[in-house]
Backbone as a ProteinNet text record, in pm:
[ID]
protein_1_A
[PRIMARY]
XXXXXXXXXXXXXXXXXXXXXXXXXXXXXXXXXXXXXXXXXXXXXXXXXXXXXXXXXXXXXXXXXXXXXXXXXXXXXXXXXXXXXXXXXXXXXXXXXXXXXXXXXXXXXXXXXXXXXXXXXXXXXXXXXXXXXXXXXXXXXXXXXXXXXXXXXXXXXXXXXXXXXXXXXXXXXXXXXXXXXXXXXXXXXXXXXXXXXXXXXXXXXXXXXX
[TERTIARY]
-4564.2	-4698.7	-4752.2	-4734.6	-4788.9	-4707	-4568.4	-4484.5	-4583.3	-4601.4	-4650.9	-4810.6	-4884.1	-5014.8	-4980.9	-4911.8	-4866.6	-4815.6	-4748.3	-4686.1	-4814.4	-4921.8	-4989	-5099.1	-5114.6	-5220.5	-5136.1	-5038	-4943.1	-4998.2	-4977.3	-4958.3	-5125.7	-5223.4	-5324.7	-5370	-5363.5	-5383.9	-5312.1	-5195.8	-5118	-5163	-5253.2	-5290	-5428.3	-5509.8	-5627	-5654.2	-5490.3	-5482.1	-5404.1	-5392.2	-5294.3	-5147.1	-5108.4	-4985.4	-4895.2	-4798.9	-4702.6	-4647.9	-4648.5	-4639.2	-4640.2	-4653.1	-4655.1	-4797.7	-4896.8	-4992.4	-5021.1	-5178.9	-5163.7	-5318.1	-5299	-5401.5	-5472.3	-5587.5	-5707.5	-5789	-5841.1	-5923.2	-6035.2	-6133.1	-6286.3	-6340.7	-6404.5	-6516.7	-6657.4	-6752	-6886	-6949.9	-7116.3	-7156.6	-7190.8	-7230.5	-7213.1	-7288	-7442.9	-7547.1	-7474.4	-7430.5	-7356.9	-7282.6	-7161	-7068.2	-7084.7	-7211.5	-7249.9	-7334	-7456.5	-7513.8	-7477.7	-7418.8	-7367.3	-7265.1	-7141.6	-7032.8	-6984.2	-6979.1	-6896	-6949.6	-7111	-7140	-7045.9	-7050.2	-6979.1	-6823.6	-6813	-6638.6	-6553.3	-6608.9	-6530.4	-6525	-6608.3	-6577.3	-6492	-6436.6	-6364.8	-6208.9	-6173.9	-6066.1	-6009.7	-6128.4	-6081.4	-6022.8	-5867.3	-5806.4	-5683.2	-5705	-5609.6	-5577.1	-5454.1	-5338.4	-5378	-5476.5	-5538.8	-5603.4	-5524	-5617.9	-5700.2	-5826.2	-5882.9	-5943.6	-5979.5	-6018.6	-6121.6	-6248.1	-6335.4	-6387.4	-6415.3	-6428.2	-6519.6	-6636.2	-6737.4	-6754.8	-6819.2	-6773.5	-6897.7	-6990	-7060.4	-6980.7	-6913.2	-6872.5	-6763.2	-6732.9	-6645.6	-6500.9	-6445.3	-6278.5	-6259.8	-6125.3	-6054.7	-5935.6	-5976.3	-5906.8	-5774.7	-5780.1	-5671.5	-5542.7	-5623.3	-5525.7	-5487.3	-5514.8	-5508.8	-5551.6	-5706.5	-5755.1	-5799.6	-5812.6	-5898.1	-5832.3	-5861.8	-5841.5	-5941.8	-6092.6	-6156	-6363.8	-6383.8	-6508.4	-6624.2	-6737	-6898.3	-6946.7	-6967.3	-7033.6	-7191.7	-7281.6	-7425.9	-7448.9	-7474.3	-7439.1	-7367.5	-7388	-7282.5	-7185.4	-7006	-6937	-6901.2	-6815.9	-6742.6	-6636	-6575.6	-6498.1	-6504.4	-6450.1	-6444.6	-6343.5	-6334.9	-6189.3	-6273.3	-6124	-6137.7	-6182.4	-6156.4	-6192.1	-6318.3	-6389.9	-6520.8	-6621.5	-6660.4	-6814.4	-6963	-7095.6	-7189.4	-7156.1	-7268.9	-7226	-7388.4	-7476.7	-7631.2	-7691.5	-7851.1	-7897.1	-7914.8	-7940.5	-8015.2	-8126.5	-8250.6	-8403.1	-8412.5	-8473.9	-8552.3	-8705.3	-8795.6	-8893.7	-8957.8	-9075.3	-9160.1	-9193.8	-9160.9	-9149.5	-9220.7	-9290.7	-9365.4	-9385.6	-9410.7	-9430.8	-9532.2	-9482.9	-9594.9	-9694.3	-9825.8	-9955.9	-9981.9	-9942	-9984.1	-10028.3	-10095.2	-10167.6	-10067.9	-9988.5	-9907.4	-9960.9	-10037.2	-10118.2	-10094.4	-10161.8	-10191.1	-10057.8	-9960.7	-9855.2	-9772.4	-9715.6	-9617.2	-9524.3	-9415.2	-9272.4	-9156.7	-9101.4	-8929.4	-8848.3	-8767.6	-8629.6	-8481.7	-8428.6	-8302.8	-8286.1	-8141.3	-8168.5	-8125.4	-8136.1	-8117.7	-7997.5	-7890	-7778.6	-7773	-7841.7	-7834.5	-7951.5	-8026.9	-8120.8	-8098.2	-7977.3	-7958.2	-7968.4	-7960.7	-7978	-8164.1	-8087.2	-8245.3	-8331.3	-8285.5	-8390.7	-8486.9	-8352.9	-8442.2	-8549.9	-8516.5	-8550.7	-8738.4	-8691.1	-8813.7	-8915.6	-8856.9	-8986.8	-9003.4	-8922.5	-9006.4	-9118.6	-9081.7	-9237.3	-9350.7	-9339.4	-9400.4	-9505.6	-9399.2	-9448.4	-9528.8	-9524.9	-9613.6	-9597.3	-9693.7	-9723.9	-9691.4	-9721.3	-9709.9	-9561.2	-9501.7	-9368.8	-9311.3	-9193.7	-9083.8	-9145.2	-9192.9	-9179.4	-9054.9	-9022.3	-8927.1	-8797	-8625.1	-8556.9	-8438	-8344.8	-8214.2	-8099.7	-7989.5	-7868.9	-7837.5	-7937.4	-7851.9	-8019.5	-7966.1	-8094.5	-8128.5	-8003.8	-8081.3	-8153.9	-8115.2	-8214	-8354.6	-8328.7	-8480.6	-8566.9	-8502.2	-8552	-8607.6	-8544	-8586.5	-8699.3	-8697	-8803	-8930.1	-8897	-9044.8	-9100.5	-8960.5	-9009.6	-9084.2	-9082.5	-9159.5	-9314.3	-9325.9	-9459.4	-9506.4	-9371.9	-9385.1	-9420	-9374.4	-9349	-9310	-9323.6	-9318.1	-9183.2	-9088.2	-8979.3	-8932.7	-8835.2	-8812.8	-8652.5	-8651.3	-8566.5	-8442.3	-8373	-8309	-8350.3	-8370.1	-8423.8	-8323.5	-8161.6	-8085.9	-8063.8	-8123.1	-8133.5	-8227.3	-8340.6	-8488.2	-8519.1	-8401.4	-8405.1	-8366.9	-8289.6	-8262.2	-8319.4	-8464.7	-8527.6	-8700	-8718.8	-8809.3	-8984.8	-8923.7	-9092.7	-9139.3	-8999.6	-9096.7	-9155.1	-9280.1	-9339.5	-9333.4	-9291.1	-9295	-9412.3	-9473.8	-9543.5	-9562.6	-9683.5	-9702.5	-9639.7	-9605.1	-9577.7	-9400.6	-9375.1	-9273.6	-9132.7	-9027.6	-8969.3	-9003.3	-9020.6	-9049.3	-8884.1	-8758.7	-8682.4	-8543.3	-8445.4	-8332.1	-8215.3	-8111.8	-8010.7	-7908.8	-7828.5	-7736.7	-7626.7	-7550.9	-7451.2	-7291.1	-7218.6	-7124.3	-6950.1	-6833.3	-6740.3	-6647	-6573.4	-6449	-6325.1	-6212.4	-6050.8	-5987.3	-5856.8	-5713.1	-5715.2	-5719.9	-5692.1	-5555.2	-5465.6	-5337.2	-5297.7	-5382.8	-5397.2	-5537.4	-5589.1	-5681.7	-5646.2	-5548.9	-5467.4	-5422.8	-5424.8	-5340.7	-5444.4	-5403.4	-5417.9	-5568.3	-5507.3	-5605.3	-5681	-5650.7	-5736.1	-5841.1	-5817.5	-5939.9	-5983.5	-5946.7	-5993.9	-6152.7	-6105.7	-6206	-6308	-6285.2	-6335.1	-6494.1	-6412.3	-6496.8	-6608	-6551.7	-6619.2	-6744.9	-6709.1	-6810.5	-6874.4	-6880.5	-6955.7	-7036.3	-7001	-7062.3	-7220.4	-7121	-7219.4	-7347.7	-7347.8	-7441.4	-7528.2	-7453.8	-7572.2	-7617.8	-7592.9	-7663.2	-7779.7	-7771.6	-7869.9	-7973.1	-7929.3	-8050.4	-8181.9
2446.9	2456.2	2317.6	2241.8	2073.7	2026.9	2054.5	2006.2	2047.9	2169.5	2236.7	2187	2176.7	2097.1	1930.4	1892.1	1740	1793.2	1877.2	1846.5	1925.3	2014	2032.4	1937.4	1855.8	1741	1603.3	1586.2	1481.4	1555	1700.3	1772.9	1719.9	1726	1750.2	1586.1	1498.3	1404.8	1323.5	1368.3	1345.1	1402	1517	1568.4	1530.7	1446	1415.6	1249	1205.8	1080.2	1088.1	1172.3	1167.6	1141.5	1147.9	1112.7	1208.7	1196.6	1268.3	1393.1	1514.2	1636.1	1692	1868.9	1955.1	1962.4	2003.6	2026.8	2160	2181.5	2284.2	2350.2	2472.3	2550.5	2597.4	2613.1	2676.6	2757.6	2896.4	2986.7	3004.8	2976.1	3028.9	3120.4	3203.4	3285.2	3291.9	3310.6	3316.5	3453.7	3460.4	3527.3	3388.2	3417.2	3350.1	3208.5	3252.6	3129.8	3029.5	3105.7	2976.7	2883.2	2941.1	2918.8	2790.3	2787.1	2739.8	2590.7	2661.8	2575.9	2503.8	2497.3	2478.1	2428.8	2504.4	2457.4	2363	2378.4	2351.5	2165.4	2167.1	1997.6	1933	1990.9	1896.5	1929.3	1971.9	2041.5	1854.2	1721.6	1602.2	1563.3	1569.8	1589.7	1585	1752.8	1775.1	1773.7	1753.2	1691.8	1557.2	1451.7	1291.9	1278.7	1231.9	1161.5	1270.6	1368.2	1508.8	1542.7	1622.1	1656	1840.1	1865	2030	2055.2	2169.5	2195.5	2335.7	2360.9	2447	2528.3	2671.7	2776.6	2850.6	2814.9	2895.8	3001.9	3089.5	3226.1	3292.2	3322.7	3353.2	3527.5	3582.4	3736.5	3797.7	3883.2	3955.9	4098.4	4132.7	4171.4	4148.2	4161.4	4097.6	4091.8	3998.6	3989.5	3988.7	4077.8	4114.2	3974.5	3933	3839.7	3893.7	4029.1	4093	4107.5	4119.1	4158.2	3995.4	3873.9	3797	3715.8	3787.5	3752.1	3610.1	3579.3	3468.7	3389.3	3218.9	3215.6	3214.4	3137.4	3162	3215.6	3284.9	3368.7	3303.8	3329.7	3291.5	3407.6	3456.9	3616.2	3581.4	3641.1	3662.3	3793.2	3756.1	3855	3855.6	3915.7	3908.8	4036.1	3983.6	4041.5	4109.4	4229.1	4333	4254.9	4165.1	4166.1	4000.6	4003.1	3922	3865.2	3741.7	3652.8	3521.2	3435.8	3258.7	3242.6	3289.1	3250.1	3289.9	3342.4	3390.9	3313.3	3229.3	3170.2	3155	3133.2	3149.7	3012.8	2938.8	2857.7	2804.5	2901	2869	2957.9	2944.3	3018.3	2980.1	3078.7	3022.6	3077.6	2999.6	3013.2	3013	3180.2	3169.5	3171.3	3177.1	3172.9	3197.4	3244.7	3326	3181.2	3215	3081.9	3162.1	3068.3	3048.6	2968.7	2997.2	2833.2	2745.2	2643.3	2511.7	2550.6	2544	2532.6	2672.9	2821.3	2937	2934.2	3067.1	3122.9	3241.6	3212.3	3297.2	3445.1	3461.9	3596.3	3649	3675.6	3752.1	3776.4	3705.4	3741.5	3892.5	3916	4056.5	4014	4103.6	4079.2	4063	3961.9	4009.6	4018.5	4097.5	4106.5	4151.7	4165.8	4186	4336.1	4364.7	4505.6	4558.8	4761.9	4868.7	4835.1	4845.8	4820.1	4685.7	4618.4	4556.2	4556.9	4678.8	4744	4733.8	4753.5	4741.2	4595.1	4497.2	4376.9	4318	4248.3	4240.4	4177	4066	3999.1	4145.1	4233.4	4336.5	4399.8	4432.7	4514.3	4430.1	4321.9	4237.3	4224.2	4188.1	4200.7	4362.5	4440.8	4619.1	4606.8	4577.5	4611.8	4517.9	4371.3	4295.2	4339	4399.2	4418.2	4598.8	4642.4	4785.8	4895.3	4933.9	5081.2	5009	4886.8	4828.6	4827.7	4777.1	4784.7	4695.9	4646.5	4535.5	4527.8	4458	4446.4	4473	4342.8	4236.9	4254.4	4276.2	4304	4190.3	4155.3	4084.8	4080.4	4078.1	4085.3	3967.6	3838.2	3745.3	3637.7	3536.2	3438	3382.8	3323.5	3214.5	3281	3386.6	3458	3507.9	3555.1	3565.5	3406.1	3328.8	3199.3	3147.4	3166.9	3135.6	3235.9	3312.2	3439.1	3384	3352.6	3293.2	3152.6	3081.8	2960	2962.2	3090.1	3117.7	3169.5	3179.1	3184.6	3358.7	3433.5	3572.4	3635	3609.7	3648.4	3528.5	3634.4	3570	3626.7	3558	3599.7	3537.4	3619.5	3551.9	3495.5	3378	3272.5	3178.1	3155.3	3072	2991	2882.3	2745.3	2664.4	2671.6	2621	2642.8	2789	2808.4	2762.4	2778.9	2698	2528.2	2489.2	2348.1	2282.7	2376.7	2361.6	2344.8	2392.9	2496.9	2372.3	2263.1	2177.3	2217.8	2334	2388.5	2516.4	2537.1	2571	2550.1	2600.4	2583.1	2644.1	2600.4	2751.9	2794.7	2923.4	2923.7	2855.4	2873.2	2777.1	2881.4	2761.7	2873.1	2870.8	2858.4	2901.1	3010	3009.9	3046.4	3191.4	3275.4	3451.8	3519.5	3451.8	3546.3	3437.2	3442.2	3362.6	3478.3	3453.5	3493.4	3449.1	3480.1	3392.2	3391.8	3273.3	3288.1	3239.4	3334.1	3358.7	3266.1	3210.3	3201.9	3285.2	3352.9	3376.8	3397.4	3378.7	3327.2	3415.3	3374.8	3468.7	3380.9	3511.6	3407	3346.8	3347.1	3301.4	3196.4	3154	3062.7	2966	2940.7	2882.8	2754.1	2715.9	2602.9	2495.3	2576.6	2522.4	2421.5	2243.2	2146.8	2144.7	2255.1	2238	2340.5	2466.3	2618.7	2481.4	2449.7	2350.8	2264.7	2175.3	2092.1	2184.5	2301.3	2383.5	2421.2	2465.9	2524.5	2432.8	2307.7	2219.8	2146.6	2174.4	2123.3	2237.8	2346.9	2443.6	2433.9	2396.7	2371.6	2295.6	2158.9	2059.3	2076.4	2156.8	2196.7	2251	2334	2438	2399.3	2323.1	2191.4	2092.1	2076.6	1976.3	2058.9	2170.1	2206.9	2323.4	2314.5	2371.9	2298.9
-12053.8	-11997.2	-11962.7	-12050	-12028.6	-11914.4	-11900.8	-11789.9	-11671.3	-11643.1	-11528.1	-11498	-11587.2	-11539.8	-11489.6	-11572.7	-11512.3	-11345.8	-11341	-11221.4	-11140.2	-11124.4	-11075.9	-11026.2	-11139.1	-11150.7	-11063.9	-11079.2	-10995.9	-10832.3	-10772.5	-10674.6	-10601.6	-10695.6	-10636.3	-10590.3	-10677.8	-10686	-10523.4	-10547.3	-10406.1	-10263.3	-10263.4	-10169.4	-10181.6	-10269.5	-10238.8	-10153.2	-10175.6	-10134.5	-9995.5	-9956.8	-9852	-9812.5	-9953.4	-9931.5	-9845.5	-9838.4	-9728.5	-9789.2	-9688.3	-9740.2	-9657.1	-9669.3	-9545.6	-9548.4	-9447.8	-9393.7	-9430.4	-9497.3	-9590.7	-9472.9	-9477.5	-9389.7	-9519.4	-9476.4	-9597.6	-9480.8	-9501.8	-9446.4	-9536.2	-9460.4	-9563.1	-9467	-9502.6	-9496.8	-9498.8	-9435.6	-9503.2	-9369.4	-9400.3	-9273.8	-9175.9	-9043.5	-8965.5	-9003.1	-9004.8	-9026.1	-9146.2	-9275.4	-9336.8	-9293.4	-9214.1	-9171.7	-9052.3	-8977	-8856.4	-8929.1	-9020.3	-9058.9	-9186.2	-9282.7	-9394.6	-9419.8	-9375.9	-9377	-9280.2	-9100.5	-9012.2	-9010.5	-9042.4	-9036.2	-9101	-9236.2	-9357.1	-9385.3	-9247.1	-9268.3	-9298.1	-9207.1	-9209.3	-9331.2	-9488.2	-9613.9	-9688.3	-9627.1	-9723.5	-9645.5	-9518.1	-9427.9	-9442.8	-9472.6	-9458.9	-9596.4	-9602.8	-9610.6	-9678.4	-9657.8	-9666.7	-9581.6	-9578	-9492.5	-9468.2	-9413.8	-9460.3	-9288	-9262.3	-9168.1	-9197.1	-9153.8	-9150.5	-9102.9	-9128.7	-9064	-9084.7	-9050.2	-9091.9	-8999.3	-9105.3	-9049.5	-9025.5	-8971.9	-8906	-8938.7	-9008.6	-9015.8	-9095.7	-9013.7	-9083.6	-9211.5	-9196.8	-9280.3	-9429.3	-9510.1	-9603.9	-9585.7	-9534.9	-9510.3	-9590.9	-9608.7	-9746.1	-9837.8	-9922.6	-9973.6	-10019.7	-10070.7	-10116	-10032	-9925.4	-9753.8	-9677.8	-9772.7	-9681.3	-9564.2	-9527.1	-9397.8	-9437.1	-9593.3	-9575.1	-9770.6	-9760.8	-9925.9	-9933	-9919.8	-9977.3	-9920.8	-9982.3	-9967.8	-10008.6	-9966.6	-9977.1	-9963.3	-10083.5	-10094.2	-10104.8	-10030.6	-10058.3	-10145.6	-10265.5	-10365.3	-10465.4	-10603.4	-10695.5	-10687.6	-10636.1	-10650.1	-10752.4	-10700.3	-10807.3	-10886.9	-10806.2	-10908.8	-11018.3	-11126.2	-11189.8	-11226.1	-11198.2	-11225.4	-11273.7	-11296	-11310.8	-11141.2	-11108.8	-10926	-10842.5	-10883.9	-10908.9	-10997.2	-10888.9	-10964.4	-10877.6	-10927.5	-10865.3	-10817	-10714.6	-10623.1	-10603.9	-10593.4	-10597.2	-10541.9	-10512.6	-10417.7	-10248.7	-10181.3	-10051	-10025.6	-10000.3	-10004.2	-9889.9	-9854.5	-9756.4	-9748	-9639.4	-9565.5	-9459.7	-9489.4	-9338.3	-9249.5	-9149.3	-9066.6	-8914.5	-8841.5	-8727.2	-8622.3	-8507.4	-8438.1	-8453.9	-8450.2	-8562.1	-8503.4	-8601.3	-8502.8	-8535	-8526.5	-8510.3	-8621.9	-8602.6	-8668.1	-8744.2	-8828.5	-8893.2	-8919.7	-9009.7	-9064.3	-8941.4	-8848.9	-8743.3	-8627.7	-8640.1	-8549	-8638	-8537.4	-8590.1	-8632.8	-8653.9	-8761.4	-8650.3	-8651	-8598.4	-8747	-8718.7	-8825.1	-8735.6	-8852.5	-8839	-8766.8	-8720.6	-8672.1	-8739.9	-8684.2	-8793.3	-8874.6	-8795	-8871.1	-9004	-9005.8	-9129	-9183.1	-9225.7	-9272	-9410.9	-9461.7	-9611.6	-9629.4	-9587.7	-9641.7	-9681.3	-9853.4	-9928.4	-9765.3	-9725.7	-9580.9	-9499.3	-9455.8	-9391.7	-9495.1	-9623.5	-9728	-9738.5	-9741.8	-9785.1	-9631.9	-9531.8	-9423.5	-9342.5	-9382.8	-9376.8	-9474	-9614.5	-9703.2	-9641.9	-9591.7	-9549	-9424.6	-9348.1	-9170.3	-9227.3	-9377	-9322.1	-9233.4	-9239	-9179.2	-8996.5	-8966.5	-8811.3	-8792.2	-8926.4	-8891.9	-8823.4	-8805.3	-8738.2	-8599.1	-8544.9	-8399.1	-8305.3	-8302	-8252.5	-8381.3	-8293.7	-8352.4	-8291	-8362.4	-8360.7	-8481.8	-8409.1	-8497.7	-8559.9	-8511.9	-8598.4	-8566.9	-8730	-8782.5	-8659.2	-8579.5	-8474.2	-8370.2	-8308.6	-8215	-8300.1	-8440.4	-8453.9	-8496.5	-8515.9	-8482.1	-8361.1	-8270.9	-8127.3	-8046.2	-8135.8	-8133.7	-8181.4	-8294.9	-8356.8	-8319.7	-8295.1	-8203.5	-8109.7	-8021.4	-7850.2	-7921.3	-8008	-8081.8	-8035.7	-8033.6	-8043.8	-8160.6	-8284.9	-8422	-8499.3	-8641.1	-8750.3	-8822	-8870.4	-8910.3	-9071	-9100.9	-9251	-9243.4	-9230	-9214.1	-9333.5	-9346	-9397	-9370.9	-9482.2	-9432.1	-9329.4	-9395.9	-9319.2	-9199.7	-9162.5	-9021.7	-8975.4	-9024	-8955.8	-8941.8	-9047.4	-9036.5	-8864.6	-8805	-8683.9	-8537	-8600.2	-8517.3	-8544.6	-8454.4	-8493.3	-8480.3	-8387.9	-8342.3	-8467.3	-8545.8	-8647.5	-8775.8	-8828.9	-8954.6	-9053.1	-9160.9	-9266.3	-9320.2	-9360.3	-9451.9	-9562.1	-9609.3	-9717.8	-9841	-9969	-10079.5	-10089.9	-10224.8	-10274.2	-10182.2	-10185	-10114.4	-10160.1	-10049.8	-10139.4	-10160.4	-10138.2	-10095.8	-10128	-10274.5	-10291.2	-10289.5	-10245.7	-10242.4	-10307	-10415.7	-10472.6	-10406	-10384.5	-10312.8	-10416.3	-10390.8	-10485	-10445.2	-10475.7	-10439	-10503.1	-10426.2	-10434.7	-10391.6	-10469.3	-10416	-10509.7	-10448.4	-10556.6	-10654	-10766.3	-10907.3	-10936.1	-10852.6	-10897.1	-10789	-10767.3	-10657.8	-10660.7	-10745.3	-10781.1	-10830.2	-10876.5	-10874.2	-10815.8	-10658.9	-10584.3	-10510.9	-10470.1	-10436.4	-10358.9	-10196.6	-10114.2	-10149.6	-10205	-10292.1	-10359.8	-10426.6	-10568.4	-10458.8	-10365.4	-10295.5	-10202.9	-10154.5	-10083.4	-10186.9	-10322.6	-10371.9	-10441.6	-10465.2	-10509.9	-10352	-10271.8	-10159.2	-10175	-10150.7	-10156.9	-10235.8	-10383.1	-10485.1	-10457.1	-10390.6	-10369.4	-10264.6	-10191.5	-10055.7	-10157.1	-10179.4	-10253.8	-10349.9	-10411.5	-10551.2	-10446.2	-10370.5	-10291.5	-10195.6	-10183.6	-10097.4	-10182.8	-10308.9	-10386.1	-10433.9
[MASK]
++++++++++++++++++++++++++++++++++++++++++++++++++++++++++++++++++++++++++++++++++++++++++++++++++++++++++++++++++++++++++++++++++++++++++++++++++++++++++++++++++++++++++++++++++++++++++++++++++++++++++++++++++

């Protein structure tokens, strides 16, 4: 057993320095807005001075780790399953956001559309928007961003998405709305050089933006 961590710990150490080797592919996962805003900036990170190319994966729904589509996952939510490869990662705080200057209270709701009706975001601005109900509808953060930017509505935002977005303001007040965001990978592969190299990048990402 001691042989095999030495030689794992020799493995990683070598692939954190660049030494010469085969070129190791890593696939991540997240839903899109992570993926765009979160990950793809700080993708040069966790690339410089490693031999790793990478693939990130853009996917409103959950690619199957079991099947391969991906090593490693950014679940919004606490997963079913439980392993060593499975850990929380942090939250992401959102916010009712507007175009600077408005008059928030009084604008209507954009949200998400029917189809992602089950998600807490939709769950939380239906009770919000009332008996008036959703206005303004979109399938994804940045269009209802650019929605609320045109000073149509009021929407409930990821900050990381709204950070993007300069014309808008958030409400005042505490974030109403955290999401924990979860990692997970194959547990028998959690070991491996560029697997721990991603994994810890993601960590990093996430304590840094809580």
């Amino acid at each position: 057993l001691e042989q095999a961590e030495r030689a794992l710990a020799a493995a990683a150490a070598a692939f954190d320095h660049g030494a010469a080797g085969p070129v190791r592919s890593l696939r991540i996962t997240a839903v899109a807005y992570l993926v765009d805003h979160v990950l793809a900036p700080a993708l040069p990170g966790l690339v410089a001075g490693r031999r790793l190319r990478v693939e990130l994966l853009s996917d409103n729904r959950n690619l199957s780790l079991t099947r391969r589509e991906a090593d490693l996952a950014v679940r919004l939510g606490r997963p079913e399953a439980t392993h060593a490869a499975v850990r929380p990662l942090g939250s992401v705080a959102y916010r009712v956001y507007a175009r600077r200057g408005a008059d928030i209270d009084r604008l209507p709701w954009a949200g998400l559309s029917d189809e992602q009706a089950h998600l807490p975001e939709s769950r939380w601005t239906a009770r919000r928007a009332g008996a008036r109900g959703v206005e303004h509808r979109a399938n994804r953060f940045e269009t209802l961003a650019r929605i609320a930017a045109a000073g149509l509505a009021r929407a409930l935002l990821p900050d990381r998405v709204a950070a993007a977005f300069p014309d808008l303001a958030p409400a005042a007040g505490p974030p109403p709305l955290l999401r924990e965001a979860w990692l997970v990978g194959h547990p028998e592969e959690a070991g491996a050089p560029h697997i721990r190299a991603g994994a810890d990048w993601l960590a990093g990402l996430f304590a840094a933006s809580a």
